[in-house]
C-alpha positions as CSV (number, residue, x, y, z in Angstrom):
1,X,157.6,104.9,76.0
2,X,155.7,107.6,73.8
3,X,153.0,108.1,76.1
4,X,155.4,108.4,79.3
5,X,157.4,110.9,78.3
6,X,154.1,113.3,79.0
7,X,151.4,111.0,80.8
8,X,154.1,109.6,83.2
9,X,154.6,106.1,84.6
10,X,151.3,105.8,86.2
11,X,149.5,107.8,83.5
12,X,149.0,110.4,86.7
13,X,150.1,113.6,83.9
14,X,152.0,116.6,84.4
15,X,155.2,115.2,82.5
16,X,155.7,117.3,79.7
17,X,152.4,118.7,79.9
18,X,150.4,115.7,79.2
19,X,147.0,115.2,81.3
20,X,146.3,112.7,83.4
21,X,144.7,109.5,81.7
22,X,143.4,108.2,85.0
23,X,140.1,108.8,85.5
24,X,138.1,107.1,83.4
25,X,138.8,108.2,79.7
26,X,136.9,105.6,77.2
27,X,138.6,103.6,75.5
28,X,137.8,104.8,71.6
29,X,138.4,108.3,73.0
30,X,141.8,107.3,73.9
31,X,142.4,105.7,70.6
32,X,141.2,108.6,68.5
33,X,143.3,111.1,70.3
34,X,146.1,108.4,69.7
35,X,145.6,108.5,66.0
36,X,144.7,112.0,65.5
37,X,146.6,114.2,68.4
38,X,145.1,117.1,70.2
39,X,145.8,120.0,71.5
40,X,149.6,119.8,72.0
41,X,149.5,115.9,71.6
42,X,151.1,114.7,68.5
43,X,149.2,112.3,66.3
44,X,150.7,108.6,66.5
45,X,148.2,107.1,63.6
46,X,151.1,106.8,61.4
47,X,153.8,105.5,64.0
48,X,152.0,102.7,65.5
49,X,149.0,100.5,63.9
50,X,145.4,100.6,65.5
51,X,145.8,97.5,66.9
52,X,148.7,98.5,68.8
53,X,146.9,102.3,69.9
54,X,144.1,100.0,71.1
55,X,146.4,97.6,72.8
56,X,147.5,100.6,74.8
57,X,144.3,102.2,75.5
58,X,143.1,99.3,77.1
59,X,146.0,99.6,79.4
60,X,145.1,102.9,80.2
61,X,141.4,101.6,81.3
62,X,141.6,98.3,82.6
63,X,145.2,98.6,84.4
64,X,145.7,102.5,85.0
65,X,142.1,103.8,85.7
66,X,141.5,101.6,88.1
């Protein structure tokens, strides 16, 4: 639900001014940025455990990317 309101549904970006995340983003990258934020992403370190930031960034590269 976090991730949607910018990346969109299919991750495809330009909701809210998120990016796309298809395309090929590794996964630590993707959990990093999670963490951390960037840019005009907000960090999510502190809302959601690791495990659950890596749960979702291998969504975005096994399910979405493809």
């Amino acid at each position: 639900e976090a991730c949607v309101a910018c990346h969109g549904e299919q991750g495809d970006g330009g909701h809210g001014g998120g990016p796309t995340l298809v395309g090929g983003l590794p996964l630590e990258t993707i959990v990093a940025v999670s963490q951390a934020g960037r840019n005009t992403m907000p960090p999510f370190g502190r809302a959601y455990s690791e495990a659950d930031l890596r749960d979702v960034a291998a969504y975005i590269v096994e399910v979405l990317a493809k």
